[in-house]
DSSP file (Angstrom, degrees, kcal/mol; ACC not computed):
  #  RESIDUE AA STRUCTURE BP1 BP2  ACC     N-H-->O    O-->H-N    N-H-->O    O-->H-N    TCO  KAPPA ALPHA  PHI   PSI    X-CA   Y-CA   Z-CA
    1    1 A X              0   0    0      0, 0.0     2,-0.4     0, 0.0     0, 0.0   0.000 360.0 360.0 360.0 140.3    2.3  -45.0    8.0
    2    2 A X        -     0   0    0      2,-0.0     2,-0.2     0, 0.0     0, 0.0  -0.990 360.0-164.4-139.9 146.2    5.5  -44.0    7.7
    3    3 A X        +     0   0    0     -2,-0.4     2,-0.2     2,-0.0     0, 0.0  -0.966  12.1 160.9-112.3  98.2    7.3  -41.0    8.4
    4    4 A X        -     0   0    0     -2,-0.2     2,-0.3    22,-0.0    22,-0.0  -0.569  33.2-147.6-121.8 163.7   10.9  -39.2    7.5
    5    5 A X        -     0   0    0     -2,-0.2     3,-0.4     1,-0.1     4,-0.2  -0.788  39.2-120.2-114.3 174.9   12.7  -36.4    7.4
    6    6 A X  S >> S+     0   0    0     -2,-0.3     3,-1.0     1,-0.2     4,-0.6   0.708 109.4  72.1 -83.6 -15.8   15.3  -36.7    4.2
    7    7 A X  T 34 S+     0   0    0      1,-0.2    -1,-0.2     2,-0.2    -3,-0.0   0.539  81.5  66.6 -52.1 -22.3   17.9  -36.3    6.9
    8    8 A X  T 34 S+     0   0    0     -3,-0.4    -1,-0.2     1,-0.2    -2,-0.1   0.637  90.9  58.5 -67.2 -21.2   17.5  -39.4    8.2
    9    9 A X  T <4 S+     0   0    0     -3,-1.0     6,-0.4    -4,-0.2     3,-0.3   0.838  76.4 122.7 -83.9 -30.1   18.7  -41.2    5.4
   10   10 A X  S  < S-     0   0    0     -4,-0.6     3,-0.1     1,-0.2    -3,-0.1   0.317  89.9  -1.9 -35.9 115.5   22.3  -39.4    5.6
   11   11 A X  S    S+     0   0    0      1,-0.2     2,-0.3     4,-0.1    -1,-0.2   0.957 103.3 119.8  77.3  36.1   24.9  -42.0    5.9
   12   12 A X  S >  S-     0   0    0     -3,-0.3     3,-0.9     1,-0.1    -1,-0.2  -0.831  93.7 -95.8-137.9 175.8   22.5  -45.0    6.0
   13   13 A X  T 3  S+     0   0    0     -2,-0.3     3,-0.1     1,-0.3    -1,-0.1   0.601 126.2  78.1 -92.3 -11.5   22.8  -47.8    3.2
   14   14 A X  T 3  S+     0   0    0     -5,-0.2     2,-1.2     1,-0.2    11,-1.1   0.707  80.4  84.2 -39.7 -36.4   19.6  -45.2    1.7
   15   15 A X  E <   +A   24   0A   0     -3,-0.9     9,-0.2    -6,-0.4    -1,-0.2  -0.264  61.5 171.9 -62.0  43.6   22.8  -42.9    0.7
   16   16 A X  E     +A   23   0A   0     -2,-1.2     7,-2.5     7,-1.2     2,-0.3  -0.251   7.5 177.0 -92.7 125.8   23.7  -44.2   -2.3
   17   17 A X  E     +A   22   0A   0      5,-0.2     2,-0.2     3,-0.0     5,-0.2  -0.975   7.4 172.5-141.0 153.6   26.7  -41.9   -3.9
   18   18 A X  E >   -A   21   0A   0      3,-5.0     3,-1.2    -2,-0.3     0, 0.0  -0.721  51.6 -77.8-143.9-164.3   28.6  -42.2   -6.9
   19   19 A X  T 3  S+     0   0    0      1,-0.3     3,-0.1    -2,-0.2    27,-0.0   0.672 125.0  32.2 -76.1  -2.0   31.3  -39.9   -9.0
   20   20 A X  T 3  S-     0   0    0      1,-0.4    23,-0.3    21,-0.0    -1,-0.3   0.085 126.0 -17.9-160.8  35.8   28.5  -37.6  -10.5
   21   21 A X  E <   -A   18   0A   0     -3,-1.2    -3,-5.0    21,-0.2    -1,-0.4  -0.615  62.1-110.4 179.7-168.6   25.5  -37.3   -8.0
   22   22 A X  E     -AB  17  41A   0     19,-1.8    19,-2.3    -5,-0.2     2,-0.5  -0.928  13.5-144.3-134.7 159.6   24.0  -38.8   -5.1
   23   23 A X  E     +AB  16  40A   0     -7,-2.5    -7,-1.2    -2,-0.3     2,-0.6  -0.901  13.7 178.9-105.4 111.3   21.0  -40.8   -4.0
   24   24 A X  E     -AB  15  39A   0     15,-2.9    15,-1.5    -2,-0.5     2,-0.8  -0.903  26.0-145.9-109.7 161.3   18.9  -40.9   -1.0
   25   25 A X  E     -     0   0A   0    -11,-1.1    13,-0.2    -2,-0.6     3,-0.2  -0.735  14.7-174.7-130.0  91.8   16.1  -43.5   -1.5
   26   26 A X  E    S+     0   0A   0     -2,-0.8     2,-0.4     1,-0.2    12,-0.2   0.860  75.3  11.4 -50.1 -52.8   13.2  -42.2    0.3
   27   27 A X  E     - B   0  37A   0     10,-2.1    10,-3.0   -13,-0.1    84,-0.3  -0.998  68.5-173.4-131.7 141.7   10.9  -45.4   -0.4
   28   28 A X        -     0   0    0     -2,-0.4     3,-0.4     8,-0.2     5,-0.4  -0.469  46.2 -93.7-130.9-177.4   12.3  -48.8   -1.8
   29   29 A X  S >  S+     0   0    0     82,-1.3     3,-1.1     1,-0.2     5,-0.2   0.658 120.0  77.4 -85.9   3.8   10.1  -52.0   -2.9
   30   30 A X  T 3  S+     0   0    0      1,-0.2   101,-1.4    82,-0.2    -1,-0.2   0.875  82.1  61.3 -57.3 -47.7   10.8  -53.2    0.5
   31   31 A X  T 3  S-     0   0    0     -3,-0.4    -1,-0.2    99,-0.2    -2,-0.2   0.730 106.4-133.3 -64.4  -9.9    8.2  -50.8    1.6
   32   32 A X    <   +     0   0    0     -3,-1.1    -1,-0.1    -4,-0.2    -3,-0.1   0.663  69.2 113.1  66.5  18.6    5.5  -52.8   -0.5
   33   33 A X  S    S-     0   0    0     -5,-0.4     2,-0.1     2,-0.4    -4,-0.1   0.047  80.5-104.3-112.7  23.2    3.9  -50.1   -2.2
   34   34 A X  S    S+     0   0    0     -5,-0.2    76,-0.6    -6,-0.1    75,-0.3  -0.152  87.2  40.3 104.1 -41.9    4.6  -50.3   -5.8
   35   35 A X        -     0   0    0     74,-0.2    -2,-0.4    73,-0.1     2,-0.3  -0.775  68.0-128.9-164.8 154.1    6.9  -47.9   -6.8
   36   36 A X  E     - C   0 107A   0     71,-1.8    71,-1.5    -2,-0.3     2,-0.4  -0.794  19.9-157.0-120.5 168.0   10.1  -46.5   -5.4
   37   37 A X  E     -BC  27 106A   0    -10,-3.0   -10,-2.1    -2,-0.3     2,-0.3  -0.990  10.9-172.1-151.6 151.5   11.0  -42.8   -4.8
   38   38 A X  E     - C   0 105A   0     67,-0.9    67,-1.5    -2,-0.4     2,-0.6  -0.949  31.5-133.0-137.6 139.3   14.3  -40.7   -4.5
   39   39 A X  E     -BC  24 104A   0    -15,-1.5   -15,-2.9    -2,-0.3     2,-0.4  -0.920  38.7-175.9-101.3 137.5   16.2  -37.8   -3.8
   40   40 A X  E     -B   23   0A   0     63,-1.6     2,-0.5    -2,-0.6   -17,-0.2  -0.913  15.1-176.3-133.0 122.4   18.6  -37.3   -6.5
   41   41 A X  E     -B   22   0A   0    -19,-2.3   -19,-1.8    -2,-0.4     2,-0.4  -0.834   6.3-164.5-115.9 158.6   21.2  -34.9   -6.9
   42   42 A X  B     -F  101   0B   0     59,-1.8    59,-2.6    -2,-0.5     2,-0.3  -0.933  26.8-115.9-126.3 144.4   23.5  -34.6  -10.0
   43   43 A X    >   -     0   0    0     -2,-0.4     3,-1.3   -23,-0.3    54,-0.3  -0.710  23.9-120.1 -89.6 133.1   26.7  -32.6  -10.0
   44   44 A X  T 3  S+     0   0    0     -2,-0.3    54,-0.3     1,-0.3    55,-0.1  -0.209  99.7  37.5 -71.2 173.2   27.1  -29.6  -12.1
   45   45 A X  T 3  S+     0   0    0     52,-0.8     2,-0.3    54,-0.1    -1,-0.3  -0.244  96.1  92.3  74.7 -41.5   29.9  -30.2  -14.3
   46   46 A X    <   -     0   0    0     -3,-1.3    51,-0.8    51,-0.3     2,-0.1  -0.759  61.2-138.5-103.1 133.9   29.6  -33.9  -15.1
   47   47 A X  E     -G   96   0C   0     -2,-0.3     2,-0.3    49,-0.2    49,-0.2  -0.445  23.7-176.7-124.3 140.7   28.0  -35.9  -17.8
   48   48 A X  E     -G   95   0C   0     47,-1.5    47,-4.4    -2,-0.1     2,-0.3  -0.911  12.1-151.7-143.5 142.7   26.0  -39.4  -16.5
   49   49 A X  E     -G   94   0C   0     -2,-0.3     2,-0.4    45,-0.3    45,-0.3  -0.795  15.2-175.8-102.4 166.5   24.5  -41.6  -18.9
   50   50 A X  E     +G   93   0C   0     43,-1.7    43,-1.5    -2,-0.3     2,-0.2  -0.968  22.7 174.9-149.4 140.0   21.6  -43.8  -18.3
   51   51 A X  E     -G   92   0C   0     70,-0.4     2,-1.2    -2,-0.4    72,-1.1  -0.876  11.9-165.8-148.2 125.8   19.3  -46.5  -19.9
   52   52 A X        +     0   0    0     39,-0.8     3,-0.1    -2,-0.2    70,-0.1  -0.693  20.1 163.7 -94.3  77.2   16.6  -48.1  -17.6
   53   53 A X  S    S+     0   0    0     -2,-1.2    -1,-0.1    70,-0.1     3,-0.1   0.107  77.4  47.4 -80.7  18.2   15.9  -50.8  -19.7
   54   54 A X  S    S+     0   0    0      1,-0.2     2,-0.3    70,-0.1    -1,-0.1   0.705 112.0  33.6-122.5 -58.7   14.2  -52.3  -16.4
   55   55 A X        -     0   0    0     -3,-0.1    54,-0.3    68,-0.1     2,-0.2  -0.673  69.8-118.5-128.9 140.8   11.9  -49.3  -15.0
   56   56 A X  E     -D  108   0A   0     52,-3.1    52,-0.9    -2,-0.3     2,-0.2  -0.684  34.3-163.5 -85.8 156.8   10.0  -46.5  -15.9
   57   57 A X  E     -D  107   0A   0     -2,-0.2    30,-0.7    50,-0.2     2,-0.4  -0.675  15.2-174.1-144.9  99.8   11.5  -43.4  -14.5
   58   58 A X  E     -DE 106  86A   0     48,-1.5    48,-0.8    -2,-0.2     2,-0.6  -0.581  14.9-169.4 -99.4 148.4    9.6  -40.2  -14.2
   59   59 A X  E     -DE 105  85A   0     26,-1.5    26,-2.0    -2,-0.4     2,-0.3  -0.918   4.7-167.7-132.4 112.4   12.3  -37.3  -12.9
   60   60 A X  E     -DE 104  84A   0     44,-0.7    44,-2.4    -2,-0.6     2,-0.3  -0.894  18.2-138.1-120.5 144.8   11.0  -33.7  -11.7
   61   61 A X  E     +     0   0A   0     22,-1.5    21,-0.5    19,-0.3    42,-0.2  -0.595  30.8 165.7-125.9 136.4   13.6  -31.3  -11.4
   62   62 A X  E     +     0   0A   0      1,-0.4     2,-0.3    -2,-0.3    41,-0.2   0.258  66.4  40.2-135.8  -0.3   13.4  -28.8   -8.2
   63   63 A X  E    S-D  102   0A   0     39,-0.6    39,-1.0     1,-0.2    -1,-0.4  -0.919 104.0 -17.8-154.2 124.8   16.7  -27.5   -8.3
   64   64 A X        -     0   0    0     -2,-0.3    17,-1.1    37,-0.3     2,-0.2  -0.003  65.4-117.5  94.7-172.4   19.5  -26.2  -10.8
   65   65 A X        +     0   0    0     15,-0.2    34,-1.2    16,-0.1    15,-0.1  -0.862  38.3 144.1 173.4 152.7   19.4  -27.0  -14.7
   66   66 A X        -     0   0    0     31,-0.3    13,-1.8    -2,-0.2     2,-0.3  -0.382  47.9 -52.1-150.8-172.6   21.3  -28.7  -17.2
   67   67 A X  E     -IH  78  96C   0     29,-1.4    29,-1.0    11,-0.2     2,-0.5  -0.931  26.6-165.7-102.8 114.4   20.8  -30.9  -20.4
   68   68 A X  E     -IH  77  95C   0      9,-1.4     9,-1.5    -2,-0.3     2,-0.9  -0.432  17.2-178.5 -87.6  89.4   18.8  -33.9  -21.0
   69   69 A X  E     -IH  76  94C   0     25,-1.7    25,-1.1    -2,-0.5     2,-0.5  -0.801  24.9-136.2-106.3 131.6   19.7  -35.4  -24.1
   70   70 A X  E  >  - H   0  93C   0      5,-1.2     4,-0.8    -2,-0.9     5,-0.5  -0.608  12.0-161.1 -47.2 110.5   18.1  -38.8  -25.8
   71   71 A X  T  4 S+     0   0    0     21,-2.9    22,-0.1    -2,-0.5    -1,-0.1  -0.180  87.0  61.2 -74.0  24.5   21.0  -40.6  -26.9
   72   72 A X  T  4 S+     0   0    0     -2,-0.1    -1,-0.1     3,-0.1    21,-0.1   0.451 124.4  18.3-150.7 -63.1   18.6  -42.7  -29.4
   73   73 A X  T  4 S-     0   0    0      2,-0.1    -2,-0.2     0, 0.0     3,-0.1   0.558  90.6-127.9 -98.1  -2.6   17.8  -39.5  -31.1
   74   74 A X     <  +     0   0    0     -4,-0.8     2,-0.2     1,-0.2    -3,-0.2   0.714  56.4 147.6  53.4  26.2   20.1  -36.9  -30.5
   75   75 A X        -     0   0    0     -5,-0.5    -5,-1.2     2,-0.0     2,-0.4  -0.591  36.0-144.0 -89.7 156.1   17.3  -34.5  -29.4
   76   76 A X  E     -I   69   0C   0     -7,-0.2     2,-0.3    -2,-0.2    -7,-0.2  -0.943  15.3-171.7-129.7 118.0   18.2  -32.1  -26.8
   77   77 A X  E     -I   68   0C   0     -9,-1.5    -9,-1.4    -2,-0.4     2,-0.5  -0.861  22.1-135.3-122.9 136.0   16.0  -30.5  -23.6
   78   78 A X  E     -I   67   0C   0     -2,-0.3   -11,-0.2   -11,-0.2     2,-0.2  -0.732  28.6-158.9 -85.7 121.2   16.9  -27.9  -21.5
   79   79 A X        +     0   0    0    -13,-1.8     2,-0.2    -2,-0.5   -15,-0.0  -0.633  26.1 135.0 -82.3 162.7   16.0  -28.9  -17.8
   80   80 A X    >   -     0   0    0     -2,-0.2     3,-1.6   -15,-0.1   -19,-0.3  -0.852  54.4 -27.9 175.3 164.0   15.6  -26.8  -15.2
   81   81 A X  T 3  S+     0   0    0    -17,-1.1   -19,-0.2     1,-0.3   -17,-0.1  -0.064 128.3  18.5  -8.3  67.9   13.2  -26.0  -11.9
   82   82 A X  T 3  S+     0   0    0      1,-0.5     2,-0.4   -21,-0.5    -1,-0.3   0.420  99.3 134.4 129.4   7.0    9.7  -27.1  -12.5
   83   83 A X    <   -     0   0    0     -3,-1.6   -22,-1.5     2,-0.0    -1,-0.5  -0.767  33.9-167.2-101.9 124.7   10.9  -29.5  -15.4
   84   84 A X  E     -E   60   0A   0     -2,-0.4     2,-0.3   -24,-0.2   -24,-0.2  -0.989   9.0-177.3-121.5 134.9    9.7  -33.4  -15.8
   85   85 A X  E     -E   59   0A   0    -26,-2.0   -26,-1.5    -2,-0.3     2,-0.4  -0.988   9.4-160.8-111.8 130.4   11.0  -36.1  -18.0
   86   86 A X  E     -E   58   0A   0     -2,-0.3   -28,-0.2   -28,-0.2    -2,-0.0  -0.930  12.8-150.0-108.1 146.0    9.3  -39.6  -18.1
   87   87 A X    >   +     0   0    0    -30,-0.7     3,-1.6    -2,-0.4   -29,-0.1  -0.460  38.3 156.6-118.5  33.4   11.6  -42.1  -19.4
   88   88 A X  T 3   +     0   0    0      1,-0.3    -1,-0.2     2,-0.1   -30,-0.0   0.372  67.5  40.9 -52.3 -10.0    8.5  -44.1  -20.9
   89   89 A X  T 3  S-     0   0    0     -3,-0.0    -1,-0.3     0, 0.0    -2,-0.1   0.200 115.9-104.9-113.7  -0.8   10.1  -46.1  -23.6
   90   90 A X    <   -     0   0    0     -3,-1.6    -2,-0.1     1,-0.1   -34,-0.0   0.905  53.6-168.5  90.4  30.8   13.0  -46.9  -21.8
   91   91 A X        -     0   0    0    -40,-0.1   -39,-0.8     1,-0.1     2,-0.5  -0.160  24.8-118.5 -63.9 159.8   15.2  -44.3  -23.7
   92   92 A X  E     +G   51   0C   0    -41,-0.2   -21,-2.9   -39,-0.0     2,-0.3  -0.938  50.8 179.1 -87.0 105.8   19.1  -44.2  -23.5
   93   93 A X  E     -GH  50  70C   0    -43,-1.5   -43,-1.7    -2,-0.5   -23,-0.2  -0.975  26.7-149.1-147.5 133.1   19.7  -40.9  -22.1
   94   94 A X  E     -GH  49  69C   0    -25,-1.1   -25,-1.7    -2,-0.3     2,-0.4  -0.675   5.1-153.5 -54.5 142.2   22.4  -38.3  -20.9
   95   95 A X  E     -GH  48  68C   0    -47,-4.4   -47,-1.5    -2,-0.2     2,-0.5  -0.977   9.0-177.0 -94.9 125.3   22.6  -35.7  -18.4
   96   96 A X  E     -GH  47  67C   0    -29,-1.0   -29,-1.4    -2,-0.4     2,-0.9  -0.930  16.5-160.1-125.5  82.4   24.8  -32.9  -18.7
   97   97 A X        -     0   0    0    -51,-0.8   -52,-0.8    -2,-0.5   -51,-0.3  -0.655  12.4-176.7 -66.7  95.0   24.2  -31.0  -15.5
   98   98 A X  S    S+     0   0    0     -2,-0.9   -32,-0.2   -54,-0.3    -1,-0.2   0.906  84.0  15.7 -85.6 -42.2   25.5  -26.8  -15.8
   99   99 A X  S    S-     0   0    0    -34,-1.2     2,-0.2   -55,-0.1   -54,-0.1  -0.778 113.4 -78.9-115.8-178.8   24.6  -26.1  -11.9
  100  100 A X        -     0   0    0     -2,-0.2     2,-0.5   -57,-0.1   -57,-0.2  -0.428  55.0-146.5 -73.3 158.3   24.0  -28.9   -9.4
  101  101 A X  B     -F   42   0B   0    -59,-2.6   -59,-1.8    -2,-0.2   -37,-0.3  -0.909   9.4-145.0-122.5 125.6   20.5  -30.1  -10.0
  102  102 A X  E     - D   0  63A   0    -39,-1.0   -39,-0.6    -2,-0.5   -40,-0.2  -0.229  22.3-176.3 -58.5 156.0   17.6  -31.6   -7.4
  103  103 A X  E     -     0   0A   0    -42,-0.2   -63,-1.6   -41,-0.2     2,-0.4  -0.850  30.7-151.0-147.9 137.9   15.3  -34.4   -8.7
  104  104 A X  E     -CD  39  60A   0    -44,-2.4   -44,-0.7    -2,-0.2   -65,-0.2  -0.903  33.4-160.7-109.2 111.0   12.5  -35.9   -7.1
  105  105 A X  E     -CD  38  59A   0    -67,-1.5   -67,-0.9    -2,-0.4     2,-0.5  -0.250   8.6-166.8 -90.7 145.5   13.0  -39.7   -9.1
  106  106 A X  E     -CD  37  58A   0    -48,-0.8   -48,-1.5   -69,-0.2     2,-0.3  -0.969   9.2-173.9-134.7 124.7    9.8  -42.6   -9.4
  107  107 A X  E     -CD  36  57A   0    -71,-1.5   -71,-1.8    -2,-0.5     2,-0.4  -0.894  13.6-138.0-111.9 162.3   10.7  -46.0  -10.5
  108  108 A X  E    S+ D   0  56A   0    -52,-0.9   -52,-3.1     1,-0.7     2,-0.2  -0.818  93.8  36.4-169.7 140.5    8.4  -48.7  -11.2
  109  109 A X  S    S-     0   0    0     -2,-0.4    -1,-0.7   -75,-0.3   -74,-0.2   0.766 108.7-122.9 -64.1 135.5    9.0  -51.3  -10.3
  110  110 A X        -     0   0    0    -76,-0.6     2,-0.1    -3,-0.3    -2,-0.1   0.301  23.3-122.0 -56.5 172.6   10.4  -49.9   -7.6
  111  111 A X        -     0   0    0    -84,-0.3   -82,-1.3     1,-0.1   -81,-0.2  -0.419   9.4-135.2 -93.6-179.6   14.3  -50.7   -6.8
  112  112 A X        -     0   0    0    -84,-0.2   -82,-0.2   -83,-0.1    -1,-0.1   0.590  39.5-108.2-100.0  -9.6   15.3  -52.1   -3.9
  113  113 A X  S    S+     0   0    0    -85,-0.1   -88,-0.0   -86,-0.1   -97,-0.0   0.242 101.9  83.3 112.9 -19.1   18.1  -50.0   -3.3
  114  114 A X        +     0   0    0      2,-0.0     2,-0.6   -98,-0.0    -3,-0.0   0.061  60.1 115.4-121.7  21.2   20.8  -52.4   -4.0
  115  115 A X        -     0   0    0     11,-0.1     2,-0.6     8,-0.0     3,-0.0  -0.812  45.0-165.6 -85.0 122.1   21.0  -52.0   -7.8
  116  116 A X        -     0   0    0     -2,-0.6     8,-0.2     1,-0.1     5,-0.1  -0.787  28.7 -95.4-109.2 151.2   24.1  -50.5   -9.1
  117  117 A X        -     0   0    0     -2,-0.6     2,-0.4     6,-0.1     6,-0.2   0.041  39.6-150.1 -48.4 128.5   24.7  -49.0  -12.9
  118  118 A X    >   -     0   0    0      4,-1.1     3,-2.3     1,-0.1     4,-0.3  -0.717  36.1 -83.9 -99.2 172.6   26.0  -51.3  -15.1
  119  119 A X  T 3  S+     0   0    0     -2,-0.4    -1,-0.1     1,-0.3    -2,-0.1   0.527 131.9  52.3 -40.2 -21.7   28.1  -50.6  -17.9
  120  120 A X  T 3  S-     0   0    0    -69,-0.1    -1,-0.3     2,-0.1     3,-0.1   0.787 121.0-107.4 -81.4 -30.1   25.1  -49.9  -20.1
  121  121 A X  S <  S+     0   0    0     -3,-2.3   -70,-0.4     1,-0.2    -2,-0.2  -0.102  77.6 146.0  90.1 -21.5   23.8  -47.4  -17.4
  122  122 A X        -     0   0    0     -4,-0.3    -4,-1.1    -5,-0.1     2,-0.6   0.006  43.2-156.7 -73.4 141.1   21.4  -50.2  -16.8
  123  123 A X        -     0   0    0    -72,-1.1   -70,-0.1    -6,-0.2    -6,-0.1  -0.968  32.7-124.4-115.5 137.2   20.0  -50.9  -13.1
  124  124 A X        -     0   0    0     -2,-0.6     2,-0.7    -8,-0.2   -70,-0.1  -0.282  19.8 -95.1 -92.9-160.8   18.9  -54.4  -13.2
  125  125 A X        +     0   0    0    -72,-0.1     2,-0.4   -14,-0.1    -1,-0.1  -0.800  51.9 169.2 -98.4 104.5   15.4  -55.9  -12.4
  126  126 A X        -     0   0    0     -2,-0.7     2,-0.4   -11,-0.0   -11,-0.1  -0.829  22.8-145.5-110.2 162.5   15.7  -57.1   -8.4
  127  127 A X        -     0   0    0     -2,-0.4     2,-0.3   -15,-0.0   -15,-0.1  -0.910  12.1-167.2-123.8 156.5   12.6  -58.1   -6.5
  128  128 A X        -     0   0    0     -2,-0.4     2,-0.5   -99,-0.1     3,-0.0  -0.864  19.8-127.5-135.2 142.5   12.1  -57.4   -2.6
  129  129 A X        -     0   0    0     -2,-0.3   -97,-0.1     1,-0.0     2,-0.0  -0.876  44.1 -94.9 -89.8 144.6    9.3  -59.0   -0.1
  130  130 A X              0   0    0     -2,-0.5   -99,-0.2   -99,-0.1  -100,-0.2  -0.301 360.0 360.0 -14.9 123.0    7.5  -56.5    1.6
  131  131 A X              0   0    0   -101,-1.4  -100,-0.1    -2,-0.0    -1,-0.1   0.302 360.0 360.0 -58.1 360.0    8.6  -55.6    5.0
């Protein structure tokens, strides 16, 4: 069993931040359970694009709202408190946050923690043993 507070991660290599939000990465593939999970916050103002060509990503919204657009289609979804997008085809997708916005994030296969965006947006595929 394990047990955390999301304060625990502050300032630990789980702290992942970059110029337009931040990450703590509540469970990683270290942990051997399939899937990874995060808290993610995006800053309002600032546009990030993304393609998980890697991972599935399902993203539930608890805080603030913005816009989600598919860059593949140009369709456009209002997020916002109580909002989930799964990222089930691997879409190329902005955010456009208007306040900052909470996420609680699921990847599968989980990350390890040590992927960073690549020019595409892309995190690449790393693999972890179990602790």
């Amino acid at each position: 069993m394990i047990v955390l507070s999301i304060d625990d991660l502050d300032g630990t290599d789980r702290d992942v931040t970059a110029p337009t939000w931040r990450s703590r990465r509540m469970v990683l593939a270290g942990e051997g359970v399939g899937f990874s999970l995060h808290e993610t916050v995006m800053f309002a103002g600032t546009e990030t694009s993304m393609w998980y060509a890697n991972h599935i990503e399902a993203v539930y919204c608890v805080e603030g709202h913005g816009e989600l657009t598919n860059d593949e289609t140009g369709e456009k979804h209002r997020i916002s408190a109580g909002s989930l997008y799964l990222l089930n085809g691997h879409e190329h997708h902005t955010m456009r946050p208007t306040t900052d916005m909470r996420f609680v994030c699921v990847f599968n296969p989980p990350v390890t923690g040590r992927e960073v965006h690549d020019e595409n947006g892309v995190y690449p595929l790393l693999t972890e043993e179990a602790v």
